[in-house]
MIMARDREN-31608 format. One line per 3 residues: number of its first residue (from 1); for each residue x, y, z negated of C-alpha. Coordinates in Angstrom, 1 decimal, m for minus. Layout:
<kelums>
NUM	X Y Z | ...
</kelums>
This chain:
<kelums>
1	9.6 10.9 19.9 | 9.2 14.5 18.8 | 12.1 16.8 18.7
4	11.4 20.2 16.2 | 13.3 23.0 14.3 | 12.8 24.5 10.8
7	16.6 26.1 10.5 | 16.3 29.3 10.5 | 18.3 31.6 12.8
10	20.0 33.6 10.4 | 21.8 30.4 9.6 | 22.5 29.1 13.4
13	22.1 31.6 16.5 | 18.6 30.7 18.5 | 21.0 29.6 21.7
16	22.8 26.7 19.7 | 19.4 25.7 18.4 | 18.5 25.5 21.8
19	21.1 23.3 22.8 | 20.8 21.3 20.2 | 17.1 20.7 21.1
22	18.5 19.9 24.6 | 20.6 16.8 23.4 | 18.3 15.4 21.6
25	15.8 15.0 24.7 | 18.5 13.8 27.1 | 19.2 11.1 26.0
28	17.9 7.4 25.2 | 18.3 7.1 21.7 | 18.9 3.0 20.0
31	18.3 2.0 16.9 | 20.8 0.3 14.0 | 19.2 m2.8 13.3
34	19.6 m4.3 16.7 | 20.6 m1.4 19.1 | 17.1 m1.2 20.7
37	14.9 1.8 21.7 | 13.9 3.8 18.7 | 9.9 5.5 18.6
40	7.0 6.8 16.6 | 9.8 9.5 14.6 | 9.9 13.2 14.5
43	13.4 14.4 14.4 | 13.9 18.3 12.8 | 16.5 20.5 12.9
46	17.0 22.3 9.3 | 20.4 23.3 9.0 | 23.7 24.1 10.9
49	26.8 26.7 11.2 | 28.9 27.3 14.1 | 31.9 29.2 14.7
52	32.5 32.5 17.6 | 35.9 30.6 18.5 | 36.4 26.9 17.7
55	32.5 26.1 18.2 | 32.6 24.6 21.9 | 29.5 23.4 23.9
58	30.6 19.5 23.8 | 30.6 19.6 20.1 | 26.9 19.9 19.6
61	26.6 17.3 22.0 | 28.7 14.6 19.3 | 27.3 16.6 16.5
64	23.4 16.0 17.3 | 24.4 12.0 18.6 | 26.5 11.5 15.1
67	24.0 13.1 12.8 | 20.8 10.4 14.4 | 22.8 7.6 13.6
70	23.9 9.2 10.3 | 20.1 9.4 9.4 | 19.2 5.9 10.6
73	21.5 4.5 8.6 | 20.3 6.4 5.4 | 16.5 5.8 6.7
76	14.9 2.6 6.4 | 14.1 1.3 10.2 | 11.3 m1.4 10.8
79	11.6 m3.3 13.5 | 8.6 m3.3 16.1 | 7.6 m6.2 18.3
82	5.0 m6.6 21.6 | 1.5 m7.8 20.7 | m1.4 m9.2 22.7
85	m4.8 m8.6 22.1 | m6.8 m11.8 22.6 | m10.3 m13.1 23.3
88	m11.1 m16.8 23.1 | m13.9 m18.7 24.4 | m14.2 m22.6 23.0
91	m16.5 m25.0 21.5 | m18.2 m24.4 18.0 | m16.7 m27.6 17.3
94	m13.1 m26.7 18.1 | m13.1 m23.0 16.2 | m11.7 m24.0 12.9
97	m8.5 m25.3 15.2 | m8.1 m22.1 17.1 | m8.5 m19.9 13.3
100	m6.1 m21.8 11.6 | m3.5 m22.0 14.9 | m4.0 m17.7 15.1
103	m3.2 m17.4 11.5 | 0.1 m19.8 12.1 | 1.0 m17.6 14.7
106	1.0 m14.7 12.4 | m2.3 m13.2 14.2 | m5.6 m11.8 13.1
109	m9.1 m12.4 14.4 | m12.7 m11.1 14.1 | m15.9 m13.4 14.4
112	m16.5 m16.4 15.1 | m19.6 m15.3 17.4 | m22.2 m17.9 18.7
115	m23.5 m17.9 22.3 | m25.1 m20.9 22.5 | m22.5 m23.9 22.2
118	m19.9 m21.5 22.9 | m17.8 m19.2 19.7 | m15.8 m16.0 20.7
121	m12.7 m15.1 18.8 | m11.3 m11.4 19.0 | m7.8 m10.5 17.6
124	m4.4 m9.8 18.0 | m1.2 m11.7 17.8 | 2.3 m11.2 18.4
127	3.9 m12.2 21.8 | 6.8 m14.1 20.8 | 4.0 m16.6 19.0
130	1.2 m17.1 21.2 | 2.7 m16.7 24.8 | 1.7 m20.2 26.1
133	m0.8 m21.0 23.5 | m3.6 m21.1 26.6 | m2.0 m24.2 28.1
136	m2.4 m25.6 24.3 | m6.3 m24.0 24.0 | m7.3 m25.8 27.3
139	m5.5 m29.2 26.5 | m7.2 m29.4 23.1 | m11.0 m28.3 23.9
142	m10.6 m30.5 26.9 | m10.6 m28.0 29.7 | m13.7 m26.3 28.0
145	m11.5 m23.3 26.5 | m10.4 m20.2 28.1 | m8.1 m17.5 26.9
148	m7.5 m13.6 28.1 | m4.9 m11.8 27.1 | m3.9 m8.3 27.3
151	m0.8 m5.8 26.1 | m2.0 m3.9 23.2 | 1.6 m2.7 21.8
154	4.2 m2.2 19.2 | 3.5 m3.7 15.8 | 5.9 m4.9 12.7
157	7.8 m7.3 13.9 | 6.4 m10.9 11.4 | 10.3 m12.1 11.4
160	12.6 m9.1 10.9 | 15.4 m10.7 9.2 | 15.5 m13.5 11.7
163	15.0 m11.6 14.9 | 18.3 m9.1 13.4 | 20.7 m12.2 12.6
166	19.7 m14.0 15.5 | 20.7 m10.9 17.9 | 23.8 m10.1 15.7
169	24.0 m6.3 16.6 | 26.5 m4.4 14.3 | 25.8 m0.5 14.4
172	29.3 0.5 12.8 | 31.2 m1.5 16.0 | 28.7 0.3 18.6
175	31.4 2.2 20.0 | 28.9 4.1 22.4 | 26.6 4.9 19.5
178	29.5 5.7 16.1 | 27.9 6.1 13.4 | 30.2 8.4 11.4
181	31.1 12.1 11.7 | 34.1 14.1 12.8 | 35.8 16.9 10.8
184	38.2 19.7 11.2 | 41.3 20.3 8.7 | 44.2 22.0 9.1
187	43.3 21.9 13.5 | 43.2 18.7 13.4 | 39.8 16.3 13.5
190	39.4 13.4 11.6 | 36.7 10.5 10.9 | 34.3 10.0 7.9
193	32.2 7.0 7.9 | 28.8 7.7 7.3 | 28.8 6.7 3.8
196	30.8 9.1 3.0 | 29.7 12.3 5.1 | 27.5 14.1 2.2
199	31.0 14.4 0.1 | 33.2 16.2 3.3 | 29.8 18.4 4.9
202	29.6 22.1 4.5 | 26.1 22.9 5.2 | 23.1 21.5 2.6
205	21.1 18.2 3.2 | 17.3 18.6 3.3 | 16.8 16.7 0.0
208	19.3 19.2 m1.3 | 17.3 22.0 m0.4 | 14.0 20.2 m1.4
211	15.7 19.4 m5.1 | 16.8 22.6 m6.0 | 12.8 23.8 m5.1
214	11.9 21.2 m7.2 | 14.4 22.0 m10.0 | 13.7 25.9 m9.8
217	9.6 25.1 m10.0 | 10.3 22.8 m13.2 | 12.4 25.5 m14.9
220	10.1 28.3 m14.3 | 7.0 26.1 m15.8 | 9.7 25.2 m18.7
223	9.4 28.6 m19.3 | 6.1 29.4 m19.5 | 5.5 26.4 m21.4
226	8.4 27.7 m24.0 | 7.1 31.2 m24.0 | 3.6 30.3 m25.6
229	5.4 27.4 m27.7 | 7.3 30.1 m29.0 | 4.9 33.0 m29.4
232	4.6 32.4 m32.6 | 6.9 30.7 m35.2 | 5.9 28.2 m38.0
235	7.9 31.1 m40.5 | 5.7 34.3 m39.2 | 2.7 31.9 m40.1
238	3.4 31.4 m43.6 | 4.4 34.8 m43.9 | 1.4 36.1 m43.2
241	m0.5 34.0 m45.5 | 1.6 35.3 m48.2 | 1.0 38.6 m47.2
244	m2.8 38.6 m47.1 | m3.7 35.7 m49.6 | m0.7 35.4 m52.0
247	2.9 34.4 m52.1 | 2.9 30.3 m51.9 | m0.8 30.4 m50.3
250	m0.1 28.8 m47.4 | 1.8 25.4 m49.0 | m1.3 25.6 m51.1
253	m3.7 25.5 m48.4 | m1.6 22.5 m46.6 | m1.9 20.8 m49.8
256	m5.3 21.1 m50.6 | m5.9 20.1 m46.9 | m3.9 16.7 m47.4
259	m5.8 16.5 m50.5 | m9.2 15.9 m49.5 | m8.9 14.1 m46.0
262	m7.2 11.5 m49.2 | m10.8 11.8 m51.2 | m12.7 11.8 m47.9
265	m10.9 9.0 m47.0 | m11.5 7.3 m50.6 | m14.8 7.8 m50.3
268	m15.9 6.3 m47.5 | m13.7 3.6 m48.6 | m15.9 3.1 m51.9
271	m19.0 3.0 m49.6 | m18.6 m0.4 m48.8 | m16.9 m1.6 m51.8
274	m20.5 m3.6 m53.1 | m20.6 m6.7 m52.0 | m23.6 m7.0 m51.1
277	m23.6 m3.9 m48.6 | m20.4 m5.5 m47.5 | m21.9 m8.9 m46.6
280	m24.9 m6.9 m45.4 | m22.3 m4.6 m42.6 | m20.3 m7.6 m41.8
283	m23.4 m9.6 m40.6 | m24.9 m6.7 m38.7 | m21.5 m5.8 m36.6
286	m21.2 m9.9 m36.1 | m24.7 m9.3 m34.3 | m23.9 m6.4 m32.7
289	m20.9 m8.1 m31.0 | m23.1 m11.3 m30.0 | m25.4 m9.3 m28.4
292	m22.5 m7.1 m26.8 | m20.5 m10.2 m25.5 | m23.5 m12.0 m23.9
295	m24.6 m8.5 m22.6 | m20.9 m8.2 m20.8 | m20.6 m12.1 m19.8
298	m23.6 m12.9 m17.7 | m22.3 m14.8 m14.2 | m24.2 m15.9 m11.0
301	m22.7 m17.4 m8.6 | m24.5 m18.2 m5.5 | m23.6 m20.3 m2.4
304	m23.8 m18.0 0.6 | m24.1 m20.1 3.8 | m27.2 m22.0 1.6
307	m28.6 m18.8 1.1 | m28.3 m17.9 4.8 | m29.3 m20.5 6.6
310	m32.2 m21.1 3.9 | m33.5 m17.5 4.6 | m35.7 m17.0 8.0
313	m34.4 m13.3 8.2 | m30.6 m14.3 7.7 | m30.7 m17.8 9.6
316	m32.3 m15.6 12.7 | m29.1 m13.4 12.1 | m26.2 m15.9 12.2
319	m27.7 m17.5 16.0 | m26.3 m13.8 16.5 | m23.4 m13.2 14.7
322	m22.6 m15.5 11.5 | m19.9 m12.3 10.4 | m23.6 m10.2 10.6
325	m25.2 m12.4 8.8 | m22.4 m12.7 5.7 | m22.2 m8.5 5.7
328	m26.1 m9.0 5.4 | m25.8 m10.9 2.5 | m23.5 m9.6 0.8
331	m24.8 m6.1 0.9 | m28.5 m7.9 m0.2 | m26.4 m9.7 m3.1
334	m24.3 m5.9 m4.2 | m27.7 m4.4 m4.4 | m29.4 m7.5 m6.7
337	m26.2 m6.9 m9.0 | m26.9 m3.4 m9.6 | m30.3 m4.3 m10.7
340	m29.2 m7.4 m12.9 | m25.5 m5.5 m14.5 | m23.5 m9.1 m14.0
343	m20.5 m10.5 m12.4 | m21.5 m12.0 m9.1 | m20.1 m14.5 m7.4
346	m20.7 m15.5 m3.9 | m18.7 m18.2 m2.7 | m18.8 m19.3 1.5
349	m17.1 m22.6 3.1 | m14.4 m22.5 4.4 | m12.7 m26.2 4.1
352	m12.9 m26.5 8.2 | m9.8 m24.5 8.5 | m6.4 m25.9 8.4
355	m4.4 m24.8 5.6 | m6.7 m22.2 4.3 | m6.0 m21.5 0.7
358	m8.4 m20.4 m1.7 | m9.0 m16.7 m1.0 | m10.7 m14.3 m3.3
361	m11.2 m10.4 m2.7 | m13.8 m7.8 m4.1 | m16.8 m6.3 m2.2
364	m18.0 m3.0 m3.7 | m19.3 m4.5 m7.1 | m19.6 m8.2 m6.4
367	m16.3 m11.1 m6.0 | m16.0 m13.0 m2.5 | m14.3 m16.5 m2.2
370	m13.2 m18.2 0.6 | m12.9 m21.8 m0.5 | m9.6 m24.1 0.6
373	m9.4 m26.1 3.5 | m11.7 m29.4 2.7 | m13.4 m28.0 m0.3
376	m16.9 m27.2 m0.1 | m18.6 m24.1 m1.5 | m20.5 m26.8 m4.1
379	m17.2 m28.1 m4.9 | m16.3 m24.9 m6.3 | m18.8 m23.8 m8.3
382	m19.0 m26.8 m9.6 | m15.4 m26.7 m10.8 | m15.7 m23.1 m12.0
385	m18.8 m23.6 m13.9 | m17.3 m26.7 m15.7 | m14.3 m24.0 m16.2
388	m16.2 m21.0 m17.6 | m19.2 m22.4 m18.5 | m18.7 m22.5 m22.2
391	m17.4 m19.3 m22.7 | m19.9 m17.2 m20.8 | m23.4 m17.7 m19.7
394	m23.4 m18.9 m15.8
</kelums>
């Protein structure tokens, strides 16, 4: 956490600022979606007001507690959970089980990378999921599995919603940490929920202060805007047409404008009123368009573990690192579509992992696709080309 002050001390006395700093840092500060810790927020001071002779030293203290819960309430908190970050060591046979159980846990991985018999998976994961997965990785690869874990931090928690109902806290019954305010009238104090604080407070909000900024920089460009709108009128125009050229020149010289865009227009109109230059036009932009269309529609698609494992250069790369060898590729195939000006495809295998859906993203200037679980990359452009292959030229 990071405490700060913007409020200038014209408006509150450096001392109270001070003190107000003080409570902020002494204190453990929970949250109001399930009372825990909060983190990662900056807390500023921008405003406040005290009094020489009812201000008293404990009410900063409630103030500065009241107005954190009065801003979590109007902010909207995320809920952070513990995550591991993994390496996995299994057989090549066994890595489209461990992908597909780290994407079920709500984790993420880099690689697979080959040593030998042997794949390496990176990633991270959330605690709650895979604590006890290694009993699970040995019993499945039949001893030949190993798993190290290690405490990489907070993340978004993957269940929010859940993880709140299933703790049931309730912020407006924390009566350690109230979330509403108290004010003075008449010498007496009373309570305002939080909801309804901004209608009872003396001192201005931030977004207060920030909207009348943004309203005074809108009306002053209003202005400027108006004062060259209005520098000159449509009236003074026409009166100083009349004045130099004549009285009624300037209705004239709208007219006779109007009048020939209208013979311009009717020209060009009788241009192509022959029937043979007609027919003659119509064919040529019909043409035109073919030749524009199967310019713009050109696919290749192109099955990328063929390609890899075809090419002595590539196949030498994936004993390495398969990932290497597909950023290879791809960056081979980006360069190629430059060169050819056509929507490329390149299509890789995925059908080993366990419900893997179809997925499709963009690299630089060509389209990537992971095919579904037991669907080949064959299987797929074969389906696609039977899909497009009539409209565009594959």
């Amino acid at each position: 956490l990071q405490f700060d002050t913007a409020c200038s001390e014209d408006m509150l006395d450096r001392n109270w600022q001070r003190l107000i700093l003080t409570h902020l840092e002494e204190r453990e500060h929970v949250g109001v979606l399930t009372g825990s810790p909060i983190t990662d927020m900056k807390i500023t001071l921008v405003s406040g007001r005290a009094h020489q002779k009812h201000t008293e030293g404990g009410d900063f203290r409630q103030a500065t507690y009241r107005a954190i819960r009065q801003g979590l309430k109007e902010a909207k908190s995320v809920l952070l959970e513990p995550y591991y970050e993994f390496r996995m060591e299994l057989p090549t046979e066994q890595v489209g089980r461990a992908m597909a159980d780290i994407q079920k846990m709500q984790g993420s991985f880099e690689g697979p990378w080959m040593e030998g018999e042997m794949a390496i998976l990176t990633g991270t994961a959330p605690v709650s999921t895979m604590r006890g997965y290694q009993t699970e990785l040995i019993s499945y690869t039949k001893g030949c599995g190993r798993m190290f874990c290690s405490f990489k931090g907070y993340e978004s928690c993957h269940n929010q919603e859940e993880v709140i109902e299933s703790i049931g806290y309730d912020s407006e019954r924390d009566l350690e940490n109230p979330t509403g305010s108290v004010f003075c009238a008449h010498g007496a104090g009373f309570l305002v929920p939080w909801y309804q604080v901004k209608d009872y407070m003396h001192i201005e909000a931030i977004d207060t202060i920030r909207k009348e900024k943004e309203d005074f920089a809108r009306k002053e460009m209003s202005v400027k805007t108006s004062s060259y709108d209005d520098f000159i009128s449509h009236d003074e125009i026409e009166e100083i047409f009349d004045r130099t050229f004549g009285t009624g020149s300037f209705k004239k010289r709208r007219d006779i404008g109007a009048t020939r865009q209208v013979i311009e227009y009717k020209k060009e109109k009788k241009k192509i009123e022959t029937p043979s230059e007609a027919s003659f036009l119509w064919k040529q932009r019909k043409e035109e368009k073919k030749e524009a269309i199967k310019k713009q529609e050109e696919y290749l698609l192109v099955d990328g573990y063929n390609i890899i494992f075809s090419w002595e250069e590539l196949k030498d790369l994936a004993t390495v690192s398969i990932d290497g060898a597909r950023n290879k590729l791809m960056d081979i195939l980006c360069n190629y579509q430059g060169f050819k000006h056509c929507e490329l495809i390149v299509v890789f295998d995925a059908y080993k992992l366990e419900g893997h859906p179809v997925e499709i993203s963009n690299y630089h200037n060509i389209h990537v696709v992971y095919t579904k679980e037991a669907e080949t990359a064959d299987q797929y452009i074969e389906k696609l080309v039977h899909q497009i292959g009539k409209k565009y030229d594959v």
